[in-house]
C-alpha positions, 0 to 999 in steps of 0.5 A: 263525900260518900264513895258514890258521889267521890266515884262519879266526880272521879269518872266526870274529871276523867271524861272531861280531861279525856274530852280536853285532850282529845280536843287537842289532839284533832287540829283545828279546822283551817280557814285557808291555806296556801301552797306551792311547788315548782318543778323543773325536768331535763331530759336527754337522749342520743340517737338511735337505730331506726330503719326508717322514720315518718310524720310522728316519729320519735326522731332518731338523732340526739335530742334534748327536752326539758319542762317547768311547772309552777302552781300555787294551791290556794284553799278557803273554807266556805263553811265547815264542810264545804272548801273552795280551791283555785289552783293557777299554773305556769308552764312552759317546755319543749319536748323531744320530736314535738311530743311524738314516736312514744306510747309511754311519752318520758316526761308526764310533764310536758303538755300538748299545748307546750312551748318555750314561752311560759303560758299562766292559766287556771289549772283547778277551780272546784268545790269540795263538799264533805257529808260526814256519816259516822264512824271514826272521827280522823284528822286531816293535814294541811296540804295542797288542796286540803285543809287541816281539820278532821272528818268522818271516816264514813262519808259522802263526799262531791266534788264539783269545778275544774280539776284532773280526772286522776285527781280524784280515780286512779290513784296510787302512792307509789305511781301517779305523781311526774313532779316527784315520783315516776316520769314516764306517762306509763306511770302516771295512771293506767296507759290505756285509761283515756280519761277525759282531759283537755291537751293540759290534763284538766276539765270540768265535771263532777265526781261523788265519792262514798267512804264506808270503813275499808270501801271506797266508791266513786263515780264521775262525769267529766268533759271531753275536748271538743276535738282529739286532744284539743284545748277547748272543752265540750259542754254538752256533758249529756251527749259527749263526756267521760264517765268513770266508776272505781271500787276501792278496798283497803286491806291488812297483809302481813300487818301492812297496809294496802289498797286494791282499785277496780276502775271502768270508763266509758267515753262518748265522743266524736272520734275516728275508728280504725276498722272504718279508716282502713275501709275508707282508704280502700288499699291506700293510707288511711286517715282518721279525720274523714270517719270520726262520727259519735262513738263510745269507747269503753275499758278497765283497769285493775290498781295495786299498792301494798306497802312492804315496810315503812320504808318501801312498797310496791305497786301494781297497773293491768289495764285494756279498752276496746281500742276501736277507736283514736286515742282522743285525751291521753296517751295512744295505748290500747292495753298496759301492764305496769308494776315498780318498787319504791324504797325510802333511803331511812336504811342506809341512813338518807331517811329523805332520799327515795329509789325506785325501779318500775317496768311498763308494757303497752300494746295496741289492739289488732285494728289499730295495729292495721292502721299503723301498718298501712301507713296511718298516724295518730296523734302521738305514733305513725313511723309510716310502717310497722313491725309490730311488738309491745313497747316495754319501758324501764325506769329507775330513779333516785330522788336526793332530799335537799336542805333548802327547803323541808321538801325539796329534791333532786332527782336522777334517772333513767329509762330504757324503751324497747320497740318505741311506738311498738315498732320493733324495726327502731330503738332501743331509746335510752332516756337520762333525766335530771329533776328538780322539785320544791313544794312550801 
């Protein structure tokens, strides 16, 4: 064999073991899967000072909550870019004071429409549809919702069905998860970000996302209940619905990764404004239902992650929307600030533990602040007066890996409320939680 020919049949070898190992290594494309979690919060608080209370107050006396969530993720691949997932759920709980008295609720858990009956109902049910354009070719694992298999690293990707707004926009790997990360609704997203949800968190719409190398673009449209945190959604997605638009940049600091979000929203919808309720009482108690008409509430938010080391990061939330009008699908906060640590237990040899710390402040525009002093409520706050100060929230938790199953833990933490539903004439509340959290 002449050196020309010994030299090409070396390099085809070459090409083809390259080829075979990197075969290998991209996993298989998964044709279904299917997971589950179940999580079980306990919270506890003793009383507390208040110089008086009103109709949606945070009661002043001791008070005991808890909540259970269990739901099974079942993914199947309908071709090789296009997933099916159904996601159904079972919940049931009771919260402290009937889910009131708090900007920043403690437990992200408990739904509005919660009780000490187990209730079963379809939390997700979407499709998933990838356009892969190019680039690096990475691997995806097996998760929930998420089939193995490998993608683009620039793609075109739409979601389409019933899922979570949060699902999708505003996401953050130390901050948006009440099953295993931080509690407190002041962590789960942006406070002020009143996405469009029914009273369990979910609805239905449309979300395209565009990846091209460190970018990230995403824009939706989803439906909004039909009234304020009411359970049945409105269909007419051409005159009421929630639209959201995010830019995404991931970035190297120090040789660590990050990502840094820019998130704006718009609802239109029928609501109450504040400005028109205290017009309407002419010098009495306003009331929110007698001036809903079609109005638009607009906001942004800024979202932070940076990771440290391997074993920690931390992150960052500013948010604000107009706050004209009632809070219609999530929480009552008009403006948040909210930034933490996590730390994994790896470097005092508890490699599956975790600690975190995080601060939360929420705040109220003027009208609303005139409202709540004139005696108006809201869905969540309405202490029947108001001594105006931003509620600040601190919550620390340490989550304890347990040998059961690969991911399972016991969490214990704590929370600390300064000026409950910004009214500094009550409080502080004190908040101690026990967690227990398995996915399979």
């Amino acid at each position: 064999m002449n050196l020309p020919l010994r030299y090409l049949t070396l390099c085809l070898s070459a090409l083809l073991l390259s080829c075979a190992a990197s075969a290998q290594d991209a996993p298989e494309p998964e044709r279904f899967n299917a997971k589950f979690q179940a999580t079980y919060l306990w919270q506890t608080k003793p009383s507390f000072a208040a110089a008086y209370s009103g109709v949606n107050s945070l009661l002043p006396t001791a008070e005991k909550s808890y909540s259970f969530t269990s739901t099974a993720f079942l993914g199947l691949r309908l071709a090789r870019d296009t997933e099916l997932y159904f996601n159904p759920e079972v919940v049931q709980g009771v919260a402290m004071s009937g889910l009131t008295g708090l900007g920043g609720l403690t437990n992200s858990e408990l739904q509005k429409t919660g009780g000490p009956n187990p209730q079963l109902y379809r939390a997700r049910l979407f499709v998933r549809q990838t356009w892969n354009q190019g680039g690096e070719r990475e691997s995806v694992a097996s998760d929930m919702n998420q089939l193995a298999g490998s993608r683009d690293k620039n793609r075109l990707v739409l979601t389409v069905g019933n899922l979570a707004v949060s699902d999708i926009f505003d996401l953050n790997a130390y901050a948006h998860d009440g099953r295993s990360q931080l509690m407190n609704w002041s962590f789960l997203t942006h406070g002020a970000y009143d996405f469009a949800a029914d009273a369990r968190g979910y609805s239905w719409g449309a979300a395209l996302e565009y990846y091209q190398d460190s970018w990230a673009v995403r824009a939706g449209r989803f439906m909004q209940p039909r009234e304020s945190n009411g359970v049945a959604l409105d269909r007419a997605l051409s005159r009421h619905y929630g639209d959201q638009l995010e830019f995404e940049k991931a970035y190297s600091l120090a040789g660590q990764p990050g990502k840094a979000r820019l998130l704006f929203f718009r609802n239109r919808a029928v609501m109450g404004g504040f400005d028109d309720a205290l017009a309407n009482a002419a010098g009495g108690v306003p009331t929110i239902a007698p001036v809903r008409k079609l109005r638009t509430k607009q906001g942004l938010g800024i979202n932070l992650e940076q990771s440290l080391s391997d074993n920690a990061g931390v992150f960052a939330r500013l948010a604000r929307s107009d706050g004209a009008s009632e809070a219609y699908a999530f929480a009552e906060i008009d403006s948040s600030l909210s930034f933490g640590i996590n730390v994994k237990g790896a470097g005092w040899g508890r490699a599956r533990d975790t600690l975190a710390l995080a601060f939360a402040r929420n705040g109220l525009s003027s009208s609303h602040q005139a409202f709540l002093a004139a005696g108006g409520s809201g869905y969540f706050v309405g202490d029947g007066r108001l001594n105006y100060r931003q509620e600040s929230i601190v919550e620390g938790y340490y989550s304890i890996g347990l040998d059961v199953l690969q991911r399972t833990a016991l969490s214990l933490g704590a929370q600390y409320i300064r000026n409950p539903a910004y009214n500094a004439d009550r409080g502080p509340v004190r908040v101690m939680s026990v967690r227990l959290h398995t996915e399979f």
